[in-house]
N, C-alpha and C positions, 0 to 999 in steps of 0.2 A: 149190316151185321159184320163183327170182324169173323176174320178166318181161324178158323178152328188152331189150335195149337199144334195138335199132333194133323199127322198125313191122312188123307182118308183113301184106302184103299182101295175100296169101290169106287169111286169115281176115278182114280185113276184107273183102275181097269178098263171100264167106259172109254176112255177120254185117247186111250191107246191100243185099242180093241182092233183096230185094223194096220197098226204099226208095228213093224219087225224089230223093232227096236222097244225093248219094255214087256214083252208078251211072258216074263219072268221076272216077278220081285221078288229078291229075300231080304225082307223087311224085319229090322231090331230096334228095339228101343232105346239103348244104348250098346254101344261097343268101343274097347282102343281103337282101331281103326277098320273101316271099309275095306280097305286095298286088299288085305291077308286074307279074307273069306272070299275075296271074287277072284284071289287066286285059286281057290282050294275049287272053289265050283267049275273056273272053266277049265278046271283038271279032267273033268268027270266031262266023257265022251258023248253022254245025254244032252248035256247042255248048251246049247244052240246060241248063238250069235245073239247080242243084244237082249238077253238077262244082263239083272243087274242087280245092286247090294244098295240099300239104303239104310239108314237111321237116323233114330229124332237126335242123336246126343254121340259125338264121341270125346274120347278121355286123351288122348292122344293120335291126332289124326296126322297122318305123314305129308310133305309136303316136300316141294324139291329141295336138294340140295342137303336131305339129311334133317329139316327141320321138322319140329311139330307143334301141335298146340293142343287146347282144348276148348270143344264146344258145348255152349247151355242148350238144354235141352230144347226141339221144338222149335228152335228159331233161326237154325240155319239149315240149308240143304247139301246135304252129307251121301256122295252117293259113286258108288262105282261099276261104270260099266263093261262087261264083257263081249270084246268084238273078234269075231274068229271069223274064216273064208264063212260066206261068200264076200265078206263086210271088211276085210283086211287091207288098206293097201298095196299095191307094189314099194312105195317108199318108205319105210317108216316113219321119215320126219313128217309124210302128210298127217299121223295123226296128232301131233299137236296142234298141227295147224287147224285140221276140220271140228277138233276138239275145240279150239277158242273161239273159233266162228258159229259154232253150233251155241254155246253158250252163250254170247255175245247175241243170236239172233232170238233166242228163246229165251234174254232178259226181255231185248225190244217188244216182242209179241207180248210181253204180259205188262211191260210198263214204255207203252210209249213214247211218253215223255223222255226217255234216255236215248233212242233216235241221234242225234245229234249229238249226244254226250260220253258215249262208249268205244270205248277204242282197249286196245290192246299195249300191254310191254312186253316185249319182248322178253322167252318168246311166244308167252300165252296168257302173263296176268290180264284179268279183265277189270281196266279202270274207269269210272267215272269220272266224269268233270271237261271241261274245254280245250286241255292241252295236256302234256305231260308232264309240265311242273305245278301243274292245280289241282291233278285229279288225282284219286283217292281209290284205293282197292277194294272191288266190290267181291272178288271171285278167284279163286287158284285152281290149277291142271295139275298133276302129276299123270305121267302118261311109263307105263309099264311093262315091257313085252317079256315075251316068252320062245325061244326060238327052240326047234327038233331036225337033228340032221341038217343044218348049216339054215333052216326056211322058219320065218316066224310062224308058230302055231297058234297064237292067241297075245292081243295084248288089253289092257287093262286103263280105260280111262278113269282117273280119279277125278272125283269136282266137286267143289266144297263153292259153294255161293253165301252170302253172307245176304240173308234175306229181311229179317225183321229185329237183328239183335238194336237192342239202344246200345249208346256210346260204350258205356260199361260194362258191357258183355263182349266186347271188340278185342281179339287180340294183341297182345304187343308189338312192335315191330323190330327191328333192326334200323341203327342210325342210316338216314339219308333215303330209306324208302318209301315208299306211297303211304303217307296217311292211311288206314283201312275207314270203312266205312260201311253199308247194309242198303237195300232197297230202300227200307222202311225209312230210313233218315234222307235218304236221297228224295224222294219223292215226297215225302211226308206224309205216307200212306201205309197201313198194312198190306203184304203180298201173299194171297194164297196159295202154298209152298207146292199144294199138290197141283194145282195148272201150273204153275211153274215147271215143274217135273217133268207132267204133261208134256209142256212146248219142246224140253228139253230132248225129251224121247224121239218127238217129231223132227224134231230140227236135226239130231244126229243122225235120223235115216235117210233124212235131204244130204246131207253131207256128203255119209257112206257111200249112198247108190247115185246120185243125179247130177252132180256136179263132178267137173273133169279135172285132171290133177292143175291143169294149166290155168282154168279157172278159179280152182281151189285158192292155187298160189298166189293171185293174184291180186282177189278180196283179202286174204288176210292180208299180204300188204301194204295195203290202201288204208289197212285200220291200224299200223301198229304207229303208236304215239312216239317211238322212241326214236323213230327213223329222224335223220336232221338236226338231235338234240346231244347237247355238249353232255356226255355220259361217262361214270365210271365203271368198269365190268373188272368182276372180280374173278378169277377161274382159279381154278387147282388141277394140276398135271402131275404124277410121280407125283405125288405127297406135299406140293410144293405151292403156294397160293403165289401168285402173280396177280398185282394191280395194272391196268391201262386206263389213260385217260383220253379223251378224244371223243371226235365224233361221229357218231352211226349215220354211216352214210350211206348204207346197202342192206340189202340181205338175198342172198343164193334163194334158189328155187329146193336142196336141200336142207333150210332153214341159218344157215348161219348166217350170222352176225356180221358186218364186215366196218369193219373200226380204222378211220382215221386217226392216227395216233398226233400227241401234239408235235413227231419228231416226223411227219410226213409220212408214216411204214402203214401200212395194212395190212388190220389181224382179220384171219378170219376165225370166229369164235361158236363153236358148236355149241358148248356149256357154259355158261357163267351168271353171275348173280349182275344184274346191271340196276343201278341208280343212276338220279338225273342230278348233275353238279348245278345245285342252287346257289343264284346268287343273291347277294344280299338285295 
């Protein structure tokens, strides 16, 4: 039997009933975006750690870097969550990272088979395929804090996975980046969006609470595909877009980037857009 189109509430209730992470959906059928409603809830001092914002369909969903897109209904998972103390880190950069891992681990649990084939770019898309110039974009982070009196009060994981779209339903891209791609074409399978969800709920509260920064840091850099590869990173500073070309040869324990340039200098790169220079 395939999977139902829309999410089924009830079972994920079920499925997350004993998980601190999820014990609050605000569920839409459609929306512009996720991000701006689970800002407005983790406003509200009721609202406890690990609610979260989902919908079948958004119209303009936000993504790094200023970009957006739009998704068909029912076929991707569209979802943003709200992590406040006790579930905060000390560093900020850990939540990208437990962000990508947690995603990354609650594709594996629901499709196996990608085991071996999921890896990370830096510093959180999650790609499928064997290396970084084969694989293909299954998933994106936007990660969003909120700071009071100089101390973060709440931040905002965003996560858009690309679960059952056909090719046509697939976004566009920008020259030189990941091909995108969906579960569904990867595997050749339909993916039921709400154990997906599920995994996802779980796997973020393995993150938050059990795992230590040092081992945090250490899994995701084991998975990032980017590490070792002839890359271009694009940044903007003061208004001003800077191209480097070279190769990622590092990355810090507060997530940056650390770029061998082709002129020997090392950047280190907090924000930027990175591609992988293909050759023919």
């Amino acid at each position: 039997m395939q999977p139902s189109r829309e999410l089924n509430l009830d079972l994920l209730h079920r499925e997350v009933a004993s998980c601190s992470i999820g014990h609050l959906v605000d569920y839409h059928r459609s929306v512009a975006s996720t991000m701006p409603i689970a800002h407005a809830l983790a406003r509200q001092p009721d609202v406890a750690s690990g609610a979260l914002v989902v919908a079948e369909k958004q119209t303009s969903g936000r993504g790094r870097l200023q970009r957006s897109w739009e998704t068909p209904h029912g076929v991707a998972l569209l979802t943003s969550f709200i992590i406040k103390p006790p579930h905060l880190p000390a560093n900020p950069w850990q939540l990208p990272m437990l962000a990508g891992l947690a995603v990354r681990s609650a594709i594996i649990a629901v499709c196996p088979e990608c085991d071996q084939q999921a890896g990370l770019k830096w510093p959180n898309d999650i790609l499928l395929g064997p290396d970084f110039s084969r694989a293909a974009k299954v998933a994106g982070i936007l990660v969003e804090t909120s700071y009071l009196d100089g101390e973060m009060s709440y931040a905002i994981l965003g996560i858009g996975i690309n679960v059952n779209q056909q090719p046509s339903e697939l976004p566009a891209i920008s020259a030189g980046a990941p091909q995108p791609t969906s579960l569904s074409i990867f595997v050749g399978h339909e993916i039921d969006r709400t154990i997906l969800l599920a995994a996802l709920c779980q796997q973020i509260e393995r993150y938050v609470q059990k795992v230590s920064p040092e081992e945090l840091f250490a899994q995701w850099r084991a998975i990032l595909y980017t590490l070792g590869q002839r890359v271009v990173v694009n940044t903007r500073a003061a208004g001003e877009e800077t191209t480097l070309i070279g190769i990622a040869s590092d990355v810090t324990a507060d997530g940056e980037l650390i770029l061998e340039s082709d002129t020997g200098d090392y950047h280190h790169i907090s924000v930027g857009d990175v591609t992988s220079v293909r050759t023919p």
